[in-house]
N, C-alpha and C positions, 0 to 999 in steps of 0.2 A: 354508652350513650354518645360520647363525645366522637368515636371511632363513625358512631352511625352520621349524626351529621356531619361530620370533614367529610365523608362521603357520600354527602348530597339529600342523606335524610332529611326530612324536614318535620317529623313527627315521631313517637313513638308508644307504644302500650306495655304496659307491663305483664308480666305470667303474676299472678291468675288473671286471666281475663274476666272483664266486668261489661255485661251485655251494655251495657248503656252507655259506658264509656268510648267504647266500640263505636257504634251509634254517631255519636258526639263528635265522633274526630271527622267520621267517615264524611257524614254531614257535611263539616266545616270545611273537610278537602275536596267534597263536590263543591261547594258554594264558591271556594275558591279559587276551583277552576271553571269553574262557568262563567264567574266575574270577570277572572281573566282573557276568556273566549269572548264575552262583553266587550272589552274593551280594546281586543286585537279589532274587532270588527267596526266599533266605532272609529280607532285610530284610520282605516281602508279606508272608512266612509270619506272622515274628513282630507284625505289625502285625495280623495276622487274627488272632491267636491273644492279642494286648492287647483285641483287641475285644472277645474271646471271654470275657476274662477279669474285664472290664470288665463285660460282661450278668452274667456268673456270682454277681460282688459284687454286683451291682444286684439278682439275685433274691434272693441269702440277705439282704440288707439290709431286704426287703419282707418276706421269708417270718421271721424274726426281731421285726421291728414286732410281728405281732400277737398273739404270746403276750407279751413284754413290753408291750404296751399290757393285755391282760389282769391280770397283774401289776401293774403302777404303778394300774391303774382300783381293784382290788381292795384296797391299800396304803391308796391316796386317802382311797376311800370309810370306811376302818376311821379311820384318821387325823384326818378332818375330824368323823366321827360321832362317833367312840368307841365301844367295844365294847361298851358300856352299854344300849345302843341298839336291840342287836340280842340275837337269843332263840339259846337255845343251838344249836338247829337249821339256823337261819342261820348262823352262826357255822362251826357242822359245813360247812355247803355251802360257806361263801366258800373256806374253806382247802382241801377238794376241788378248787373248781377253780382254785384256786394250783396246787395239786398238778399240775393235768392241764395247766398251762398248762407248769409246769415241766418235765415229760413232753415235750411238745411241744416244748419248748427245748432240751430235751439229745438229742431225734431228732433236731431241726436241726443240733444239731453234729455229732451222728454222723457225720450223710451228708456234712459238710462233710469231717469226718477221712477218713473213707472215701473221698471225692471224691479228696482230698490223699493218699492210700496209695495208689492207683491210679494216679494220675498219676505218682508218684516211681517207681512198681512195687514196692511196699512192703508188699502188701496179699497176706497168704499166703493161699494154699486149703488149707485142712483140712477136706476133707469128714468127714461122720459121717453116722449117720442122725436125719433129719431130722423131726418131725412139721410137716407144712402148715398144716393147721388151727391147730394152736397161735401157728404165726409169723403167719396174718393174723388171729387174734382178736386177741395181742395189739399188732398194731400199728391196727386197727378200735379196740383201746378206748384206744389213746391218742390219734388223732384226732376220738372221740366228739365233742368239744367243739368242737372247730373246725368239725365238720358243723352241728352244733347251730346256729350260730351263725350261717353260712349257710343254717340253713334248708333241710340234707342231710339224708338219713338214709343208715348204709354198711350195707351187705352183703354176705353171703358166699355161694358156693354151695359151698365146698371142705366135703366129704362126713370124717365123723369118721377117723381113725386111716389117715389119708392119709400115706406113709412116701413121705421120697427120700432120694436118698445124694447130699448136697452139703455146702456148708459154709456153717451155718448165717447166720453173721454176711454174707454176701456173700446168701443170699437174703434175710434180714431186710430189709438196703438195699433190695433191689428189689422187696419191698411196701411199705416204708416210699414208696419215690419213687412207687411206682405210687398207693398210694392220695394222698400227697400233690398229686401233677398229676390226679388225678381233683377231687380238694375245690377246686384252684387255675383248674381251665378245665372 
């Protein structure tokens, strides 16, 4: 017996065989390998889905950069100049596009929360009626700047007083993302 496990056995029957014994082992060594097939396949899952999870961090980490580069640029240049420097006009614009950068930073989080209420299944539907136009002008004027910037211009063909029955915050996301990977590829 001891000969058979040093040698990698991991069971064994004795003579005379007992039908149900049989049975019993065989049983418990399919189950223990299917468990084990189980759980090689869950260990893939989760390895695909650290990957997964891993690009996800990698794009908000990029898509984040460049409104806070915006920010710190805008900080900088007031800091190093002094406000002395600049005409009231300027001054007007620089803080706009703080503004629009900051805009742009708290969509990023949204979709991030959003991302994270979905995932958990946290992310209620309360549809109402909805105007279209409204949700993508206002997410068109909070990426103005980052078109800009790129050297895009956005637009819309959604026609005035366009009505759905959805819920509004879960379409917002999905112009926000839409136009967002339109400005990004």
């Amino acid at each position: 017996k001891i000969k058979g496990f040093e040698a990698g056995g991991v069971d064994y029957i004795t003579k005379p065989f007992q039908y149900e014994e049989v049975l019993a082992r065989i049983n418990a060594h399919l189950t223990i390998r299917k468990l084990q097939q189980q759980l090689q396949r869950k260990n893939e899952e989760l390895g695909e889905l650290n990957a997964s999870k891993d690009k996800f961090f990698s794009i908000i980490a990029h898509d984040l950069k460049s409104p806070f580069s915006a920010l710190l640029g805008f900080t900088r240049t007031i800091t190093e100049s002094g406000l002395e420097y600049f005409s009231p006009d300027e001054i007007h614009a620089m803080i706009l596009e703080w503004q629009k950068s900051a805009e742009n930073l708290y969509a990023l989080l949204e979709n991030l929360l959003s991302w994270s209420r979905i995932q958990e299944g946290l992310m209620e539907y309360q549809p109402d009626q909805i105007d279209i136009q409204e949700i993508v002008m206002r997410n068109i004027t909070l990426f103005a700047q980052n078109a800009r910037q790129k050297q895009l211009t956005l637009q819309h063909a959604v026609q005035p007083e366009i009505f759905a029955y959805a819920d509004s915050k879960m379409v917002d996301t999905i112009i926000r993302n839409l136009i967002m990977n339109a400005l990004k590829f």
